[in-house]
N, C-alpha and C positions, 0 to 999 in steps of 0.2 A: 752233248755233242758226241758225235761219232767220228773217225779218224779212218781212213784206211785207202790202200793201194797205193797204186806209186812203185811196188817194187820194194816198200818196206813197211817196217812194223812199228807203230804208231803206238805209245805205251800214253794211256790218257786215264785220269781220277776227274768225278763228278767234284765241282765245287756251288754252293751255298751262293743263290743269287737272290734278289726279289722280283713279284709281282703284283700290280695293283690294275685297279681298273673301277669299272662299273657292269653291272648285269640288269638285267631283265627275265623275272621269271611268269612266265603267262601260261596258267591255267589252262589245260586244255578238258580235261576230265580230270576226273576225282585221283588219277593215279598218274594219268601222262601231262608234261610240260614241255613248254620249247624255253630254251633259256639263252637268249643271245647275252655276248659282250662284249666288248669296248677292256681291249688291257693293254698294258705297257709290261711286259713279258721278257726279261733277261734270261739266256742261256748260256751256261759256260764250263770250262774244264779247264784242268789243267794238264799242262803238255811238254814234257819234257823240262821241266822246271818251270814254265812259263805260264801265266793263269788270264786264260783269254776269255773275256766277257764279250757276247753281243745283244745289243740292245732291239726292241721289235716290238711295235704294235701292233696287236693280233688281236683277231676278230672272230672267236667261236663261235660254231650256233649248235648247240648240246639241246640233244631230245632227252629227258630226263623221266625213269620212271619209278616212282615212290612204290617202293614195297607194303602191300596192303597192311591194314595195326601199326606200321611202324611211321619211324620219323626219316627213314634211312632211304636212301634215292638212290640209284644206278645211272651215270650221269655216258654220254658218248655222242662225238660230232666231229664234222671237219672242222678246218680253224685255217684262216687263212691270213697268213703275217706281213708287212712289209718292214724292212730293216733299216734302223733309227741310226743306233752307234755303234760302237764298238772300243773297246779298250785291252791294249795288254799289260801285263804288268810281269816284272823279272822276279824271283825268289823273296824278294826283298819286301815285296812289293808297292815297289814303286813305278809307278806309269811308266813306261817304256814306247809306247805306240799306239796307233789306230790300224785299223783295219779296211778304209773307208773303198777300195776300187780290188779287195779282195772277197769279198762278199756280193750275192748277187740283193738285186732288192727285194724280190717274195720270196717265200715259203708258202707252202700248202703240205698238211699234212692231219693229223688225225689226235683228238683228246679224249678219254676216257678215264673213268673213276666212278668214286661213292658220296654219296654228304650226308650228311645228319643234320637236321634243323632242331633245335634248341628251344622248347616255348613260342614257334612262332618266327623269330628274328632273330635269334643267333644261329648261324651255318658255320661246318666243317668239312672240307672236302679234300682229298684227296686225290692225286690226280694224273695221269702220267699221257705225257703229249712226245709222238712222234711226225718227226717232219718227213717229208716222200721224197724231196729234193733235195739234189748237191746244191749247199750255199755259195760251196767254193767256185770265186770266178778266176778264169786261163789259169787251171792246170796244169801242170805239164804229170805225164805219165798214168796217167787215168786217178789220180787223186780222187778223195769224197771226202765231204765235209755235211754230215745231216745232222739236227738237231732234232734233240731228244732229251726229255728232262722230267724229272717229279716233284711235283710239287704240293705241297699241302698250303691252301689257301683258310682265311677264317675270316667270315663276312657277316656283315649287321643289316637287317631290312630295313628300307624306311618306313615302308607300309605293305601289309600284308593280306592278299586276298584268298579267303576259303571258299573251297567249294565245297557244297553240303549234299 
């Protein structure tokens, strides 16, 4: 998450969230894929003592292309989110509040990254997604609130199609 305007200065550290989902990767040639997914995708920081988490089902669809010899992929797509929950929590960290009519409900923005496949059906990816929109709903003073986050993901195929 990003922080800014208003008229002040917004002091914010990345904090440690999860993501899961499902994907589909389909062959297109020997070196390009389209790879949609299905995730349940957290974003969060903390702000001013305070460590705000939001919650977001998000829907990428990464053109993906495998570097020839190798196992290693170049992965990049839009990604379009709608927002689930949201949670604060004080130093302590203990719940403190939600966020539920302070957030808007999409996101659109952009994913990019690398992966390495493993024999076939272990994947590592790497990954870093920026969102294009203010999440923040009634601002007051020109506030922004966009989501932005890295993440390294690690995934198991269930079945696996080569192209020869």
């Amino acid at each position: 998450m990003t922080a800014a305007g208003g008229g002040m200065s917004v002091s914010y550290t990345y904090i440690l969230r999860l993501t899961g989902g499902l994907s589909y990767n389909r062959i297109l040639s020997r070196r390009w894929s389209l790879q949609p997914e299905l995730l349940y995708n957290t974003v969060g920081a903390k702000i001013e003592g305070f460590r705000i988490g939001l919650g977001y089902i998000s829907v990428p669809l990464l053109a993906k292309y495998t570097i020839r010899g190798t196992a290693l992929g170049i992965l990049a797509g839009p990604q379009v989110s709608y927002f689930a929950n949201s949670v604060v929590r004080d130093s302590t960290n203990d719940p403190i509040g939600l966020l539920p009519h302070q957030i808007k409900d999409f996101d659109f923005g952009a994913v990019g990254g690398i992966d390495y496949t493993f024999n076939g059906d272990l994947n590592i990816s790497a990954r870093y997604q920026a969102g294009f929109l203010n999440v923040a709903e009634n601002t007051s003073g020109g506030a922004t609130l966009k989501n932005k986050a890295f993440s390294i993901m690690v995934a198991y195929r269930l079945s696996t199609y080569h192209v020869k």
